[in-house]
FIPANU-917537 format. One record per residue (C-alpha): residue number from 1; residue in three letters; x, y, z. Coordinates in steps of 0.05 Angstrom, whole numbers, plus 5000, padded with zeros to 4 digits. Example, Ala and Ser with C-alpha at 12.3 -4.5 7.8 and 13.67 -1.06 7.14 Angstrom:
   donu   lummi      x      y      z
      1     ala   5246   4910   5156
      2     ser   5273   4979   5143
! end
This chain:
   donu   lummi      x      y      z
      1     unk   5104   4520   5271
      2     unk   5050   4563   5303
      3     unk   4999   4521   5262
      4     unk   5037   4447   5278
      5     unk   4981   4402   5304
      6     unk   5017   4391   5366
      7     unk   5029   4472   5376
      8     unk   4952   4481   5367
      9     unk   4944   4412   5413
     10     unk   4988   4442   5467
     11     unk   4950   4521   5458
     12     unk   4879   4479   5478
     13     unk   4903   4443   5540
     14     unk   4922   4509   5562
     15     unk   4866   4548   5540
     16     unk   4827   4491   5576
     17     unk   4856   4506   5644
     18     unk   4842   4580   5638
     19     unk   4773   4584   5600
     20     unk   4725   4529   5619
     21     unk   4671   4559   5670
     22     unk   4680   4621   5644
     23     unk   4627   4661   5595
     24     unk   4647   4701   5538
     25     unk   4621   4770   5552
     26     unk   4652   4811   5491
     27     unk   4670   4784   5411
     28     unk   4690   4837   5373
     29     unk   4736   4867   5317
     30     unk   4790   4918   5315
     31     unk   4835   4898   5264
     32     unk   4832   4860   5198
     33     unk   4830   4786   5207
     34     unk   4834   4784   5278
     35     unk   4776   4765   5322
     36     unk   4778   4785   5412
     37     unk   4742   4747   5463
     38     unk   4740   4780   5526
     39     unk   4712   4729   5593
     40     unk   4676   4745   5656
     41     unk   4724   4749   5717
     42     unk   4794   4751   5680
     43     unk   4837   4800   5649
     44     unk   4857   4765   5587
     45     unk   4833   4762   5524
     46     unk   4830   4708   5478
     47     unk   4868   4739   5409
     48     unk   4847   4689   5346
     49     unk   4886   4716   5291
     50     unk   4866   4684   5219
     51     unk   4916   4732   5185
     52     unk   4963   4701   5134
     53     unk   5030   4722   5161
     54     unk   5011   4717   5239
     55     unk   4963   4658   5240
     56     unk   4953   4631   5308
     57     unk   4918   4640   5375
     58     unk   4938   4666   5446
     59     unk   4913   4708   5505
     60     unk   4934   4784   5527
     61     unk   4924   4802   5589
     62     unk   4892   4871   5603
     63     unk   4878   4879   5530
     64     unk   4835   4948   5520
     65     unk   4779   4950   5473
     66     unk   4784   5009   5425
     67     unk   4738   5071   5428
     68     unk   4726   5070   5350
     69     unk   4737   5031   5288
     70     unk   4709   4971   5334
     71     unk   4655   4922   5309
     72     unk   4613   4867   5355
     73     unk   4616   4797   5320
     74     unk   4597   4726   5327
     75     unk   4535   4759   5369
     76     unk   4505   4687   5388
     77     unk   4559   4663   5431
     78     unk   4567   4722   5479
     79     unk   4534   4705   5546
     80     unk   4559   4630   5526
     81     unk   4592   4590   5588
     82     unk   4655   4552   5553
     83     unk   4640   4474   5577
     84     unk   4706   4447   5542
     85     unk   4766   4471   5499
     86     unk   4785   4406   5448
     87     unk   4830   4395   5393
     88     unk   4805   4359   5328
     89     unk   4828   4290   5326
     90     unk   4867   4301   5264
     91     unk   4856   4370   5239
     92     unk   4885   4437   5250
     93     unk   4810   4456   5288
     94     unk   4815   4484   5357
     95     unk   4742   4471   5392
     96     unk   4711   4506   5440
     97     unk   4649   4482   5472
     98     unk   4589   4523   5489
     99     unk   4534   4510   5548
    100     unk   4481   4517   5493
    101     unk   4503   4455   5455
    102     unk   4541   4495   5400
    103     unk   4606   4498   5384
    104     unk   4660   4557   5368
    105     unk   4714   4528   5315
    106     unk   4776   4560   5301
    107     unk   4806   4533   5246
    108     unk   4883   4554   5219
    109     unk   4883   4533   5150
    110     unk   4930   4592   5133
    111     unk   4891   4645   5081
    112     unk   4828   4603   5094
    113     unk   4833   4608   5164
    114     unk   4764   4623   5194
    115     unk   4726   4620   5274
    116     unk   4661   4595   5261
    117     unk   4599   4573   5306
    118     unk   4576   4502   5284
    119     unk   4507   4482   5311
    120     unk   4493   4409   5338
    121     unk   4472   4392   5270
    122     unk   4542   4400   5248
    123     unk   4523   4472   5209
    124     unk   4555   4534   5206
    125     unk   4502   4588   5235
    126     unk   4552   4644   5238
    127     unk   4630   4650   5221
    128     unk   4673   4707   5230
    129     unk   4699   4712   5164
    130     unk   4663   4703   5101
    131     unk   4587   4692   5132
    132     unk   4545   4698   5079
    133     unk   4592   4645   5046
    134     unk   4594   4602   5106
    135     unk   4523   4608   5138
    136     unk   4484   4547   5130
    137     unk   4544   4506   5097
    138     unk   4568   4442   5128
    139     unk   4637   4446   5175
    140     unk   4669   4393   5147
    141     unk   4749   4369   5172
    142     unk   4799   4324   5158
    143     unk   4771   4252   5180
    144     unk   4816   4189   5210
    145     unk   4858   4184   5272
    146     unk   4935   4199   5285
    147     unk   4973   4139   5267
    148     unk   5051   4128   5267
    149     unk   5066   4068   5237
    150     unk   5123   4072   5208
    151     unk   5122   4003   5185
    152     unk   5065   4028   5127
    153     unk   5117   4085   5115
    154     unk   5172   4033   5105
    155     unk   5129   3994   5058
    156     unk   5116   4057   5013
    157     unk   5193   4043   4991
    158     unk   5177   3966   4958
    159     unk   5150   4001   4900
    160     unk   5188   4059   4860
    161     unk   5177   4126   4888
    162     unk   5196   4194   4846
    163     unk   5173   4250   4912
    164     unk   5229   4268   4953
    165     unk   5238   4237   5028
    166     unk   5206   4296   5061
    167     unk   5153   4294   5019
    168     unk   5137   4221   5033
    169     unk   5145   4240   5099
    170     unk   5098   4289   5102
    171     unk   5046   4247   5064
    172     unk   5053   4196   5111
    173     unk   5057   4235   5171
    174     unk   5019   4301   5157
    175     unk   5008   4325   5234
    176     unk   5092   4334   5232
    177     unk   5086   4391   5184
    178     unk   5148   4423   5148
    179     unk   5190   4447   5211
    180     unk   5185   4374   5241
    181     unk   5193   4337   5184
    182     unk   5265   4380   5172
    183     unk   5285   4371   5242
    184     unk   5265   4291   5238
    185     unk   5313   4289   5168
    186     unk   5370   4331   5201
    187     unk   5379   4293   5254
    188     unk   5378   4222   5227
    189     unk   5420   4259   5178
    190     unk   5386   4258   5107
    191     unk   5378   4311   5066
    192     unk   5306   4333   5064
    193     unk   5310   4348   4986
    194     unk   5342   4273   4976
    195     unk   5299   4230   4928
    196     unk   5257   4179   4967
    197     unk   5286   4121   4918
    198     unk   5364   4140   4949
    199     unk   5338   4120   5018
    200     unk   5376   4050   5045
    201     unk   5359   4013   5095
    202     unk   5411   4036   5155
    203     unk   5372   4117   5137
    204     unk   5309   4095   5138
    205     unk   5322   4064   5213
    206     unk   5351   4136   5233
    207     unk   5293   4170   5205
    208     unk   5249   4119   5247
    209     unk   5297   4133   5314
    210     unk   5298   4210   5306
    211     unk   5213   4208   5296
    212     unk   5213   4174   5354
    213     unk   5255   4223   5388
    214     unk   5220   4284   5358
    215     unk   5155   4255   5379
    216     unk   5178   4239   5452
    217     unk   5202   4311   5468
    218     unk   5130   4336   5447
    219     unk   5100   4303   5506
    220     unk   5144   4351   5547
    221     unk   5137   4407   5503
    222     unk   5167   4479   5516
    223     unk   5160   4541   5479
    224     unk   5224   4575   5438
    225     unk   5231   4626   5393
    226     unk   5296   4617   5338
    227     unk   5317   4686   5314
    228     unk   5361   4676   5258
    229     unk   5402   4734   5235
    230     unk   5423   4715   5168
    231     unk   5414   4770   5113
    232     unk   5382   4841   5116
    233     unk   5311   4810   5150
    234     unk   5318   4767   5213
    235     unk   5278   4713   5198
    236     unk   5241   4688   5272
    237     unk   5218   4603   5268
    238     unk   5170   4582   5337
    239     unk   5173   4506   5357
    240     unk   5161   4465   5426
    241     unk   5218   4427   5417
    242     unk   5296   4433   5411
    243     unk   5312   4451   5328
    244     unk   5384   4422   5324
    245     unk   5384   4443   5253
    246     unk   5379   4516   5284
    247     unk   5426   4504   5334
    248     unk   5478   4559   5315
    249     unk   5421   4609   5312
    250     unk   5396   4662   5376
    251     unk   5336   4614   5417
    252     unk   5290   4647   5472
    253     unk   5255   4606   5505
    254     unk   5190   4613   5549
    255     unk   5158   4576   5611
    256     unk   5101   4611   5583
    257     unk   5071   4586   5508
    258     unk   5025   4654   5510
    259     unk   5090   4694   5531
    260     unk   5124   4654   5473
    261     unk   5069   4684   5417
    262     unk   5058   4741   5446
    263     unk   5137   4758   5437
    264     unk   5139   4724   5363
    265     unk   5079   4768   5336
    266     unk   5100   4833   5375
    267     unk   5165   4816   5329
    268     unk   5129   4794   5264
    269     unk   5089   4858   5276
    270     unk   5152   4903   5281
    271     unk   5176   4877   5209
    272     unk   5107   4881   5179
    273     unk   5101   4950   5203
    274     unk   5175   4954   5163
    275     unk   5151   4930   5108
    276     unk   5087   4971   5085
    277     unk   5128   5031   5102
    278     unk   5182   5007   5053
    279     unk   5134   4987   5005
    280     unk   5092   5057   5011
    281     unk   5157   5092   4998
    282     unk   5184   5055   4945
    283     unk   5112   5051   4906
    284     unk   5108   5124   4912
    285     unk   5186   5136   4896
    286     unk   5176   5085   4838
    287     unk   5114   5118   4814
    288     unk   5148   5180   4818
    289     unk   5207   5151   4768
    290     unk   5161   5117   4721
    291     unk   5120   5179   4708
    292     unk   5182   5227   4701
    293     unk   5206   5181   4649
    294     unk   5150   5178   4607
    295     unk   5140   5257   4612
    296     unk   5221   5254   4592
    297     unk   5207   5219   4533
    298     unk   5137   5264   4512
    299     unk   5181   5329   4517
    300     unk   5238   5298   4483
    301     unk   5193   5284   4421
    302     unk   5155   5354   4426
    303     unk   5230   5388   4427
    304     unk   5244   5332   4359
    305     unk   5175   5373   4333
    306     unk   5197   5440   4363
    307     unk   5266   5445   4323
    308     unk   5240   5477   4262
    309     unk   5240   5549   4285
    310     unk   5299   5563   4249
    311     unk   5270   5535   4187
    312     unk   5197   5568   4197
    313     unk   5241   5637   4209
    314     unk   5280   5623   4137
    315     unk   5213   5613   4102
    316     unk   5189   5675   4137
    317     unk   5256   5720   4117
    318     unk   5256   5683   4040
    319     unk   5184   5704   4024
    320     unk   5195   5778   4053
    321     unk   5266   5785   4005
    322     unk   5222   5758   3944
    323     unk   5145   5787   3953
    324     unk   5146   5797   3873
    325     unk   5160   5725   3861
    326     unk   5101   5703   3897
    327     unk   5041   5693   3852
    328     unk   4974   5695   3887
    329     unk   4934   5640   3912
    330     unk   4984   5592   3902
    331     unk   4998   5529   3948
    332     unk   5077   5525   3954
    333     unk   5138   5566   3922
    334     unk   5210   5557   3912
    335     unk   5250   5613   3927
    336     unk   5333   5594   3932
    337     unk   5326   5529   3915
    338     unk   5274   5515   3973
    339     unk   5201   5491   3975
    340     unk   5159   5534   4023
    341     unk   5082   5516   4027
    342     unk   5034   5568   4031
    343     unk   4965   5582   4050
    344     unk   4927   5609   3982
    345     unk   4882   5658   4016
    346     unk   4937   5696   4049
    347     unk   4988   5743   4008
    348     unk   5064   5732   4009
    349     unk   5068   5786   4067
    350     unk   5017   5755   4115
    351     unk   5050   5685   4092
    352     unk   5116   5703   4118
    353     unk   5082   5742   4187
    354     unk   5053   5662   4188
    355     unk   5122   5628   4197
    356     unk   5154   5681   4231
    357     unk   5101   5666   4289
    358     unk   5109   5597   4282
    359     unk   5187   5610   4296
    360     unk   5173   5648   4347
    361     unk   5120   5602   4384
    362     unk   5167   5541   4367
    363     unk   5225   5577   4399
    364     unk   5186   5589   4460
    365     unk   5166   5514   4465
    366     unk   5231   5497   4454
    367     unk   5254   5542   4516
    368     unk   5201   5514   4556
    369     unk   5206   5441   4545
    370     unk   5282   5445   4551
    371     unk   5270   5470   4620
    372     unk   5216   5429   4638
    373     unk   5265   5370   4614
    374     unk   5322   5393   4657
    375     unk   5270   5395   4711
    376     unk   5248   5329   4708
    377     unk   5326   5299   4695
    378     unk   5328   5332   4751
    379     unk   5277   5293   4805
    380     unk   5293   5231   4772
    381     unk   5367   5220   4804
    382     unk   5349   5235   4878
    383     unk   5289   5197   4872
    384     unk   5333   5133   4854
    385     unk   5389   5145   4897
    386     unk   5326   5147   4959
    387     unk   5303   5080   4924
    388     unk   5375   5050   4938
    389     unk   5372   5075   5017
    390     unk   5301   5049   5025
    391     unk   5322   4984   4999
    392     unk   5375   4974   5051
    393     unk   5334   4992   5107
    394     unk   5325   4934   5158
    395     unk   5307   4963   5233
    396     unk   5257   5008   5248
    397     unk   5303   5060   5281
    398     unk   5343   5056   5214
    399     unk   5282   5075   5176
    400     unk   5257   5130   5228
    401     unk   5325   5160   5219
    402     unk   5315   5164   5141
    403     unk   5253   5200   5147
    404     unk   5271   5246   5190
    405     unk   5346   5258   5154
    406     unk   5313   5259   5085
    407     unk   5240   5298   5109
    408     unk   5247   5349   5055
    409     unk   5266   5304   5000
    410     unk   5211   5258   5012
    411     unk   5166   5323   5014
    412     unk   5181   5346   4941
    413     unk   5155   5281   4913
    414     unk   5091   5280   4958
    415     unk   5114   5244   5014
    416     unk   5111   5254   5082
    417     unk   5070   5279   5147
    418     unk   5062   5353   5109
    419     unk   5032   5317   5050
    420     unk   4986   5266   5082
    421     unk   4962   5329   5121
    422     unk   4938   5366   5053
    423     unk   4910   5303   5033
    424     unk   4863   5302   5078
    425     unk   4833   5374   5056
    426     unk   4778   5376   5015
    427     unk   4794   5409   4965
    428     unk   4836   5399   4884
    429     unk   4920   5418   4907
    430     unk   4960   5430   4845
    431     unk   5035   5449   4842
    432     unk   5048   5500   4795
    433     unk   5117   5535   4776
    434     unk   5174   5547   4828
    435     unk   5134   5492   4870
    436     unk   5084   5537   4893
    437     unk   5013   5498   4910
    438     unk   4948   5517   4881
    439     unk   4885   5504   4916
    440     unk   4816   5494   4886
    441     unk   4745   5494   4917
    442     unk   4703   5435   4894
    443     unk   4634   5476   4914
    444     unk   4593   5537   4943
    445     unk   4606   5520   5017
    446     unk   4679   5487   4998
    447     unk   4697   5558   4970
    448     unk   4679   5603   5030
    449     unk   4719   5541   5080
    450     unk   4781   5550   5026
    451     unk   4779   5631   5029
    452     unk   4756   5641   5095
    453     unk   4786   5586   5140
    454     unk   4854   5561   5094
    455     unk   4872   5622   5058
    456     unk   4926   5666   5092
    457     unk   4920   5745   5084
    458     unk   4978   5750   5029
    459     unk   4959   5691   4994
    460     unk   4941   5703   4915
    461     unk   4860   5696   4912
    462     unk   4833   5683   4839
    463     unk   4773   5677   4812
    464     unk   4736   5680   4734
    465     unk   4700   5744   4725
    466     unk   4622   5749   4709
    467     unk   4628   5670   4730
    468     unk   4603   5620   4769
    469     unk   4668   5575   4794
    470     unk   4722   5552   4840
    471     unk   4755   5604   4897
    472     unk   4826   5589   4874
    473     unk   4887   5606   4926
    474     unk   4955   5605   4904
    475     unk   4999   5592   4968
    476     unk   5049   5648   4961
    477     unk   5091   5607   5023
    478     unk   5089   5540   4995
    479     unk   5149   5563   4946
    480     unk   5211   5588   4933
    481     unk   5214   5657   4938
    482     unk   5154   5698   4910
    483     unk   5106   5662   4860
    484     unk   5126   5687   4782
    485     unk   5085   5711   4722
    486     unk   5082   5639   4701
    487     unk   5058   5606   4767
    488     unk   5000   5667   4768
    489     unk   4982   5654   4694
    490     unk   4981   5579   4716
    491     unk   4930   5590   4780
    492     unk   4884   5638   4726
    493     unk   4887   5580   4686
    494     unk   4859   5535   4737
    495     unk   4809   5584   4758
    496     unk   4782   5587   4683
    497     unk   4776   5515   4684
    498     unk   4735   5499   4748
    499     unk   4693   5558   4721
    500     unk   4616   5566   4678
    501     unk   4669   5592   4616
    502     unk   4710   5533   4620
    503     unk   4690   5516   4554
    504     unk   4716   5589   4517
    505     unk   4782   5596   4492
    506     unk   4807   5663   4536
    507     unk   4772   5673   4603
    508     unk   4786   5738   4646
    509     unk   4800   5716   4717
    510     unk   4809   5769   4780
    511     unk   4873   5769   4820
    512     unk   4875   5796   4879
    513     unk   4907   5781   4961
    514     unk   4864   5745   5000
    515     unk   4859   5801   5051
    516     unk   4829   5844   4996
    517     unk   4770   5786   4996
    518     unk   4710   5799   5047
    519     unk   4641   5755   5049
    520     unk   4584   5800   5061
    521     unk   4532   5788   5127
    522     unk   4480   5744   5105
    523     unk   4511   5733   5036
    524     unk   4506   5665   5004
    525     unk   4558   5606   5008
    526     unk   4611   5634   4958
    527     unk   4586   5704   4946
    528     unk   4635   5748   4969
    529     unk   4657   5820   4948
    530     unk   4723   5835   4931
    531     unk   4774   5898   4919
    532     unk   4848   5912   4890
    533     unk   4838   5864   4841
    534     unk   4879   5861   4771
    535     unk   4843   5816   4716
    536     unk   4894   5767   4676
    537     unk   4864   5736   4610
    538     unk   4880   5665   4622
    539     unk   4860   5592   4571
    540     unk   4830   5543   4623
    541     unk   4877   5491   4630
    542     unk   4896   5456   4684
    543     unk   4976   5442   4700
    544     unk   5009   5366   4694
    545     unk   5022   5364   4769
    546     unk   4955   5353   4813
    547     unk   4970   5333   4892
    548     unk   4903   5311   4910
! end
């Protein structure tokens, strides 16, 4: 109900008494959708938000202006005296009046919600929201005046009507708006989803008896906030009159309408802030799942293709037991009752050396992706069983106790404090094997910051010899235990491939501890002279896991 007619009606009379004489002396910007007027000689500000979830008006006192991410708007109307705060006759348009003859609009019409100054030609000239859209355009609202004649409404009924009764209502009524309309059903006692054509005569004269009622307590309005507890999310409903079909919930109410908003977005706010949390761990978590899945079912068909070594190793031992059977530059040949294929310009012996390396490279991929599929099995439980916790979360002290009770979970699949900190370094962050983390430069200056500001003095230095590249560190502290043969081949590999000899099959990289690593006086951004160092003939590649 914070964008009821009579809610906005009630928020102008107010903002009447406190803003007329006054002159707006700062508009500005400091969060997304929401526009601050500050006023010569008081404290509070005038908060328009046009947000979709918290869509309303309201003043702050002693609001602060931020230092940065700030931006001046609606330019024109600073320096402006307000002469008179209105409401639209019949629209959802809050006015406020400006010495110079122009006009600030606020209007809530939920995601179209817009403040715009209208000139005395009825123009927009500038609009907080959309400008180049709305400059020059007419402001055009809802025409008419309020009526309540109920007799029209009771006339509606002499002809067959399909809409339900608080649809007809509403039609008929539209300043009410949906919390009304219930509360105008519920207590004449009709069922808001009731078809209009089930409506007798005895309900339609409690319908006109509780409007009546509704619409006498809004003269003598006073603020409330309903918090109503049912389910995970407490769901919070803002009127200016009693909600007897709320009356089992928790009601605060407020002398105060400003003290009323301010409480109902300061709560809106908590449960947004909830929210994109939730939702920023779940997407990531979910991400996380979906990925490991389809890697599960990649390795699963390369170990379908990687089950022949034992065949490749009986072509291999068949061919070696019958070299005399094997005529030259021939295609295929059945030894045993089995069909081996052959390559013609190779002899029986190098044949069988063939398959025996195939064996042997198909046993090794075999090894690896069974590991690498245990691996991944592995990440994809925990990650669910955190989706399940998440999903129950409903308070913000519940969820600050996850992170902290689940802080190095959340770090293993990129989540966390310790991971938004890397992202914001400038370089390429790859985890390699054991977990360990590989950083890449991404240029001549971004290499010297890596080695000689980020790199620690044991940490692995690579980089490809006789080669322009990346400085590549592997983080010897970022795993478990000391960094393996694999997670060094892995970082040469990476070194290859941010290097001039990306492009060549083998690349000799140097290894070396970053303490072994000096940058000579007056050298150039990069250059640097190095000692200790062990060369490892690595393919450029780069691993499947990149961080950032």
């Amino acid at each position: 109900m914070l964008t009821n007619y009579y809610t906005l009606s009630y928020l102008a009379a107010r903002l009447a008494e406190k803003l007329v004489g006054t002159a707006i002396s700062e508009a500005f910007s400091q969060e997304r959708d929401q526009l601050v007027l500050r006023f010569g000689g008081i404290d509070d500000a005038l908060i328009i938000s046009c947000d979709r979830v918290i869509n309303t008006l309201y003043l702050r006192p002693q609001f602060a202006r931020a230092k940065s991410n700030s931006v001046d708007v609606l330019e024109r109307c600073v320096g402006q005296t307000i002469t008179a705060v209105d409401m639209h006759p019949v629209d959802r348009v809050v006015m406020f009046r400006l010495k110079s003859g122009e006009r600030l609009d606020a209007y809530f019409f939920g995601a179209k919600s817009n403040v715009v100054v209208v000139g005395s030609d009825e123009k927009i000239v500038d609009a907080f929201r959309n400008s180049k859209d709305k400059i020059g355009t007419q402001a055009e609202y809802r025409s008419g005046e309020i009526l309540f004649d109920f007799d029209a409404f009771r006339r509606r009924f002499s002809t067959p009507q399909l809409a339900t009764i608080s649809t007809l209502l509403r039609e008929e009524f539209p300043t009410l708006g949906a919390t009304l309309t219930r509360e105008v059903l519920h207590r004449a006692g009709v069922l808001h989803a009731i078809g209009a054509m089930s409506i007798d005569e005895p309900a339609l004269v409690k319908i006109q008896q509780a409007l009546g009622a509704v619409l006498t307590e809004l003269t003598n309005p006073l603020a409330r906030v309903y918090i109503e507890h049912a389910g995970a999310e407490p769901k919070l409903h803002f009127s200016l009159v009693t909600l007897r079909q709320l009356q089992a919930v928790e009601e605060q109410k407020f002398e105060n309408i400003f003290e009323a908003i301010r409480f109902y977005v300061a709560r809106v706010r908590v449960r947004e802030s909830i929210d994109e949390q939730k939702h920023h761990l779940l997407g990531k978590l979910r991400q996380k799942v979906a990925k490991a899945r389809r890697t599960i079912e990649a390795v699963e068909a390369d170990l379908e293709l990687n089950k022949r070594a034992d065949e490749y190793q009986r072509f291999g031992e068949l061919l070696m037991q019958h070299l005399n059977e094997v005529g030259q530059r021939t295609t295929h040949v059945a030894l045993d009752g089995i069909d081996i294929p052959l390559q013609k310009e190779l002899s029986a012996v190098r044949n069988a050396q063939r398959y025996f390396d195939k064996a042997k490279r198909s046993r090794i991929a075999q090894q690896q992706a069974s590991e690498r599929l245990s691996g991944l099995r592995a990440t994809v439980e925990p990650a669910e069983m955190l989706i399940k916790r998440i999903e129950e979360i409903t308070t913000r002290d519940a969820l600050k106790e996850f992170m902290s009770e689940h802080n190095n979970e959340l770090e293993l699949f990129g989540i966390g404090p310790k991971t938004e900190q890397r992202e914001q370094l400038p370089f390429r962050i790859f985890t390699v094997d054991g977990g360990f983390e590989v950083w890449a430069g991404k240029s001549s200056k971004n290499n010297d910051e890596l080695t000689l500001k980020h790199a620690k003095p044991n940490d692995l230095w690579f980089h490809a010899r006789g080669a322009a590249g990346s400085h590549v560190i592997l983080k010897v502290n970022s795993g478990k235990g000391e960094p393996g043969k694999k997670a060094k081949e892995q970082a040469a590999s990476i070194a290859a491939y941010y290097s001039k000899m990306k492009n060549a099959k083998m690349v000799p990289v140097a290894m070396t501890e970053k303490k072994y690593v000096r940058k000579p006086k007056g050298a150039a951004p990069g250059s640097v002279t190095i000692e200790r160092e062990k060369v490892i003939f690595a393919e450029p590649a780069l691993p499947a896991e990149k961080r950032h």
